[in-house]
Rosetta silent file (secondary structure, phi, psi, omega in degrees, C-alpha in Angstrom):
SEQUENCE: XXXXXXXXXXXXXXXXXXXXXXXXXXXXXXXXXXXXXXXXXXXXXXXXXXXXXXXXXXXXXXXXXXXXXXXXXXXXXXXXXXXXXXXXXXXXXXXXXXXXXXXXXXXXXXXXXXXXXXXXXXXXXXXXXXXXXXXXX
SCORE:     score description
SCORE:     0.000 S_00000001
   1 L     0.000  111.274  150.197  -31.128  -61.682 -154.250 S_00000001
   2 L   -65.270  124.503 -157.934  -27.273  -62.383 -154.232 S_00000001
   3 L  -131.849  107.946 -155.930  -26.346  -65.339 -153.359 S_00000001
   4 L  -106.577  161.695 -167.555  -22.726  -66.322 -152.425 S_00000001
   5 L  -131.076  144.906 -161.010  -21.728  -70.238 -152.221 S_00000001
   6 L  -129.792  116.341  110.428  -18.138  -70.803 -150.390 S_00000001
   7 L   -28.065   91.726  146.500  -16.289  -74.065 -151.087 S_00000001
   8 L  -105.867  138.527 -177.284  -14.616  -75.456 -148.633 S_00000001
   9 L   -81.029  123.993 -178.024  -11.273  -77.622 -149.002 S_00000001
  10 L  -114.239  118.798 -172.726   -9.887  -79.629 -146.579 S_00000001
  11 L   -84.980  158.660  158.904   -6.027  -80.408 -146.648 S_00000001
  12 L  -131.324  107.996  162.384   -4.419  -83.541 -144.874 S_00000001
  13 L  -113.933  155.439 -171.365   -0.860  -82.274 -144.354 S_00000001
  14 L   -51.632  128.445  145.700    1.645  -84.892 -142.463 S_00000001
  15 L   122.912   18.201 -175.214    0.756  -84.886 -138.585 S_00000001
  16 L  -111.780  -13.548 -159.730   -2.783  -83.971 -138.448 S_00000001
  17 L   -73.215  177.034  179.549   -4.504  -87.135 -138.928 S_00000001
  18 L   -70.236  -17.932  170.188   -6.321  -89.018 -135.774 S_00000001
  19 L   -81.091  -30.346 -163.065   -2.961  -91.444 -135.312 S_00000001
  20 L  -104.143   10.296  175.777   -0.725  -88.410 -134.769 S_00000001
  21 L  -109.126   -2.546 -177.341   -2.912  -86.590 -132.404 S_00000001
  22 L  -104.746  162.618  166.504   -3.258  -90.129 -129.851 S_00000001
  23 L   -73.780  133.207  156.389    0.316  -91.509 -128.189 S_00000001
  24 L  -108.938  144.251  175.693    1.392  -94.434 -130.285 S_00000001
  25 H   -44.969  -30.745 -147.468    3.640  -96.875 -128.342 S_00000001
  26 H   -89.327   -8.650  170.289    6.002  -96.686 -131.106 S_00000001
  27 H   -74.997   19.679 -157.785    6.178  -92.791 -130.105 S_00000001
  28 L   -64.834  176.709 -133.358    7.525  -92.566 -126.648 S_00000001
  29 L  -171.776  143.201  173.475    8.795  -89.399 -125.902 S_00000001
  30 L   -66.935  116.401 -175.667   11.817  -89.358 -122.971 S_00000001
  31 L   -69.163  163.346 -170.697    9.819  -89.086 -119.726 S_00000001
  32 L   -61.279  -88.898 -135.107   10.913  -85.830 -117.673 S_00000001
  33 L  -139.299  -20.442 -175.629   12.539  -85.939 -114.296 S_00000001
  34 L  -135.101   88.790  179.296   12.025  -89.423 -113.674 S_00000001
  35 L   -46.049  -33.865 -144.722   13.718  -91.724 -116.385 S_00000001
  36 L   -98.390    1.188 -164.120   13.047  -94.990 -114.630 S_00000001
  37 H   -68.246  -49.613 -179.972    9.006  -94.719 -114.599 S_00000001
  38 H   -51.160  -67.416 -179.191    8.783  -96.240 -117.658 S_00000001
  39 H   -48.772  -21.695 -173.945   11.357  -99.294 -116.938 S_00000001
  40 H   -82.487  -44.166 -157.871    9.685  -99.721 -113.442 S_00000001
  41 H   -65.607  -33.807 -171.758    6.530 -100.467 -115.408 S_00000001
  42 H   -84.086  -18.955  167.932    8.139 -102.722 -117.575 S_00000001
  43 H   -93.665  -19.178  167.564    9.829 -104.585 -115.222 S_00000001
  44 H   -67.221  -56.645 -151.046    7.111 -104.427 -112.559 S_00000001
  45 L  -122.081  -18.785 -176.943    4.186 -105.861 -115.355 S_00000001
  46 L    82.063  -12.625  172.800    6.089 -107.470 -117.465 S_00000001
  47 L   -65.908  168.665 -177.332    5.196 -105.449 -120.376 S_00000001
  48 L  -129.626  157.042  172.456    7.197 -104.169 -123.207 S_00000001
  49 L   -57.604  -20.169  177.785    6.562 -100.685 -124.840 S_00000001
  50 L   -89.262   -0.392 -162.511    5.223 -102.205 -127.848 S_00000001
  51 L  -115.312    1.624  174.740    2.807 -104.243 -125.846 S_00000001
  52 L   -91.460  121.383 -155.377    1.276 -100.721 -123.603 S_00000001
  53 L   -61.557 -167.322 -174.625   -1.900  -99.270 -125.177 S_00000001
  54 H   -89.132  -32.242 -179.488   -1.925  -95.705 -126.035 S_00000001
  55 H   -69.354  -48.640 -178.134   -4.267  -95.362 -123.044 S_00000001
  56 H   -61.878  -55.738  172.134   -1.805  -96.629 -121.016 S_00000001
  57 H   -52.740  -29.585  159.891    1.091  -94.462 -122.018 S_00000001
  58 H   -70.601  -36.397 -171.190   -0.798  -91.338 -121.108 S_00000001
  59 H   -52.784  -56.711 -172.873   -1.609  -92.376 -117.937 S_00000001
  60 H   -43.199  -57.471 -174.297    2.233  -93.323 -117.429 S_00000001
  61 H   -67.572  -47.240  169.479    2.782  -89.643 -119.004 S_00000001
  62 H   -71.492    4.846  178.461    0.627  -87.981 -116.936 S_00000001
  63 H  -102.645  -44.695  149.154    2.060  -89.287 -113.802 S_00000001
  64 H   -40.024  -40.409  178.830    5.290  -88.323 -114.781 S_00000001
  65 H   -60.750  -64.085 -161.043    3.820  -84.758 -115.548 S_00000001
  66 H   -76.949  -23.925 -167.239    2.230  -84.529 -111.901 S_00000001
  67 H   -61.104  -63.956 -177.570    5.626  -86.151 -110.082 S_00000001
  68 H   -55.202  -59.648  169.882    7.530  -83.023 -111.992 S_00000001
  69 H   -24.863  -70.361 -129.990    4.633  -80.251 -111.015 S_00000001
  70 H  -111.647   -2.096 -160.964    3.677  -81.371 -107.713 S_00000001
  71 E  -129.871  117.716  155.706    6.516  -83.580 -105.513 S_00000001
  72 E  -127.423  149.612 -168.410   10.127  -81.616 -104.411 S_00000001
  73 E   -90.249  128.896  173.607   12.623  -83.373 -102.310 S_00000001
  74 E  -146.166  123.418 -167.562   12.663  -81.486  -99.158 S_00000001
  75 E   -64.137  -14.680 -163.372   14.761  -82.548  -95.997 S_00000001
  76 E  -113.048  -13.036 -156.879   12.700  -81.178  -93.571 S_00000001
  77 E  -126.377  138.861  153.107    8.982  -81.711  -94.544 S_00000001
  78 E   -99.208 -159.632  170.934    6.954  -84.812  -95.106 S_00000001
  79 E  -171.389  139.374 -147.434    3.943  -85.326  -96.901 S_00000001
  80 E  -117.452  146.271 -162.468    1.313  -88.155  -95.872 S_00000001
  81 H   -34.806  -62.555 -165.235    0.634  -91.065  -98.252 S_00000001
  82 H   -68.372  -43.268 -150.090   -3.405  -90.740  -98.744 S_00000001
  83 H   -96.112  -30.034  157.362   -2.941  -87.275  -99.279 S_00000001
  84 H   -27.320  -68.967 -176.665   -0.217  -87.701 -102.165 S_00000001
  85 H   -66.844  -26.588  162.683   -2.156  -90.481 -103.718 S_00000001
  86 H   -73.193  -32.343  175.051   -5.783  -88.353 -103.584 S_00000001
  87 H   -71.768  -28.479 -162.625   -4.186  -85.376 -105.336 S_00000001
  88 H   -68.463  -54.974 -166.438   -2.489  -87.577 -108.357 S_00000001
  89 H   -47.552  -27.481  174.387   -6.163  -89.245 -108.430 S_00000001
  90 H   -84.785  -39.934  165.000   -8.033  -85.514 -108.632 S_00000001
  91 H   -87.155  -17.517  152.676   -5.703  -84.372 -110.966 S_00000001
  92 H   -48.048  -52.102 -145.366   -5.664  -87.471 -113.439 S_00000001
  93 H   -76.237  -30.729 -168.661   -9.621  -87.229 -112.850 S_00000001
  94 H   -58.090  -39.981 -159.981   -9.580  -82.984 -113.938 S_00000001
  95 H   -78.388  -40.725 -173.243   -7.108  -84.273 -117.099 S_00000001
  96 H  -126.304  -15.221  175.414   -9.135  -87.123 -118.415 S_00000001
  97 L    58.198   56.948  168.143  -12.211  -87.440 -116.418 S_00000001
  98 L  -166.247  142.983  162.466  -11.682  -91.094 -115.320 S_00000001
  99 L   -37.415  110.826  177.690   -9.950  -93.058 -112.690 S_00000001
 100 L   -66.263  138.132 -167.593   -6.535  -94.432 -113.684 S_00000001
 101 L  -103.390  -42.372 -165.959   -6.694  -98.332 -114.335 S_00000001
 102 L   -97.445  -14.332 -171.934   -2.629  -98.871 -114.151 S_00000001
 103 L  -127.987   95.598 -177.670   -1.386  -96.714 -111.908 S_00000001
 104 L  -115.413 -153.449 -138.475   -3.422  -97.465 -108.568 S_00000001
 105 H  -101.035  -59.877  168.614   -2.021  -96.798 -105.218 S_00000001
 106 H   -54.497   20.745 -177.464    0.344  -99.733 -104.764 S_00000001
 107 H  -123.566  -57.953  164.249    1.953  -98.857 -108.106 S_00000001
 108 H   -42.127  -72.959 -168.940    2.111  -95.160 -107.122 S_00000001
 109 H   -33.318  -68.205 -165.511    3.666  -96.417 -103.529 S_00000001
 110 H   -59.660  -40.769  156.076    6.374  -97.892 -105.872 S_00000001
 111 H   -46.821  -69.764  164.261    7.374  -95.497 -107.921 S_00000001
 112 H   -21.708  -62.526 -151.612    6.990  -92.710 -104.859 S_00000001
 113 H   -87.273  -64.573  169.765    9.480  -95.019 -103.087 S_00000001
 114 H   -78.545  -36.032  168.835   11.725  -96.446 -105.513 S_00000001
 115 L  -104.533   15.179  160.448   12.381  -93.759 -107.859 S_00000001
 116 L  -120.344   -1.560 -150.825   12.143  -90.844 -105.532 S_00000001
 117 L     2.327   78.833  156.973   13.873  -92.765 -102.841 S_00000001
 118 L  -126.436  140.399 -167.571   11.709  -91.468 -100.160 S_00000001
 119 L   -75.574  171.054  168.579   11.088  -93.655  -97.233 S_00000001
 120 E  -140.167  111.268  179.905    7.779  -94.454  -95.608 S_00000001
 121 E   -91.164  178.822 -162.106    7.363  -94.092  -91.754 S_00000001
 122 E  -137.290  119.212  160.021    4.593  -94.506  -89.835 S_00000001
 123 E   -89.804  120.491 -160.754    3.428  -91.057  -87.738 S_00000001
 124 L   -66.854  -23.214  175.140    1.228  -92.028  -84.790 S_00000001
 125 L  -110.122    3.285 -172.463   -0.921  -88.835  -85.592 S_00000001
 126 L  -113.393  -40.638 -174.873   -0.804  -88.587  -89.179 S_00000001
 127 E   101.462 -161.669 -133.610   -0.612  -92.461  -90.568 S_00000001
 128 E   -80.021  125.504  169.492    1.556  -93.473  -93.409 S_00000001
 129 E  -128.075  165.797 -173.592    4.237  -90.370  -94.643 S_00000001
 130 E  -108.243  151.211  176.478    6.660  -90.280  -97.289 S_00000001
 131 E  -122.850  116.998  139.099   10.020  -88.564  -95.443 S_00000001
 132 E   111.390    5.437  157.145   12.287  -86.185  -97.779 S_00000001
 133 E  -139.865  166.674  174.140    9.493  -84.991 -100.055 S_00000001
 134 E  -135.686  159.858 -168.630    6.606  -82.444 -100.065 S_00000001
 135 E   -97.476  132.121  168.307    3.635  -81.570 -102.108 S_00000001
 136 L   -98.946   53.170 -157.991    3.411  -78.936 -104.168 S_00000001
 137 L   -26.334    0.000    0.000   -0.134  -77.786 -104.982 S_00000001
């Protein structure tokens, strides 16, 4: 019986290791469409970039991510708070399969508000709306 025995070699080339595949704070990346997400956090929390886990920063990233995707400024269309704030939460939960700890709905409000500068009105049949943007599934 021939019998063949295979060696395998495992290389560590620069950028493969388990620190370069997680966000390190010291790694921030220019957020997308919305510059200020970051700075509202830091000014909001009090935090510094060196002092926001790795955990954190995706969360941060991924909000940016669904902001670009899912919210266009539109003059004519609203879009009503709870339903804004259930889609980021179903799509954070499909991307990581957990709740987001930092970005909960009054943090989301702010951001929505201050760095989209859409307003929030009150619709007697709808509840709480954002004016001047719309969701984009």
């Amino acid at each position: 019986m021939l019998r063949s025995e295979f060696i395998m070699a495992t290389t560590h080339t620069p950028g493969t290791g388990i620190a370069f595949r997680t966000a390190q704070p010291g790694q921030f990346r220019q957020i997308g469409r919305v510059p200020g997400v970051m700075a509202l956090f830091e000014a909001g929390t009090g935090l510094s970039k060196n002092e926001i886990t790795p955990e954190e920063y995706r969360e941060i990233v991924a909000l940016d991510d669904f902001l670009t995707r899912h919210i266009q400024p539109d003059s004519i269309r609203d879009v009503q708070c709870m339903l804004l704030w259930s889609e980021w939460v179903r799509i954070f939960r499909k991307q990581t399969h957990r709740f987001p700890k930092m970005i909960l709905e009054n943090e989301f409000r702010t951001v929505i508000t201050n760095q989209l500068g859409a307003d929030i009105t009150h619709d007697t049949f709808r509840g709480a709306v954002y004016t001047g943007i719309r969701f984009v599934p």
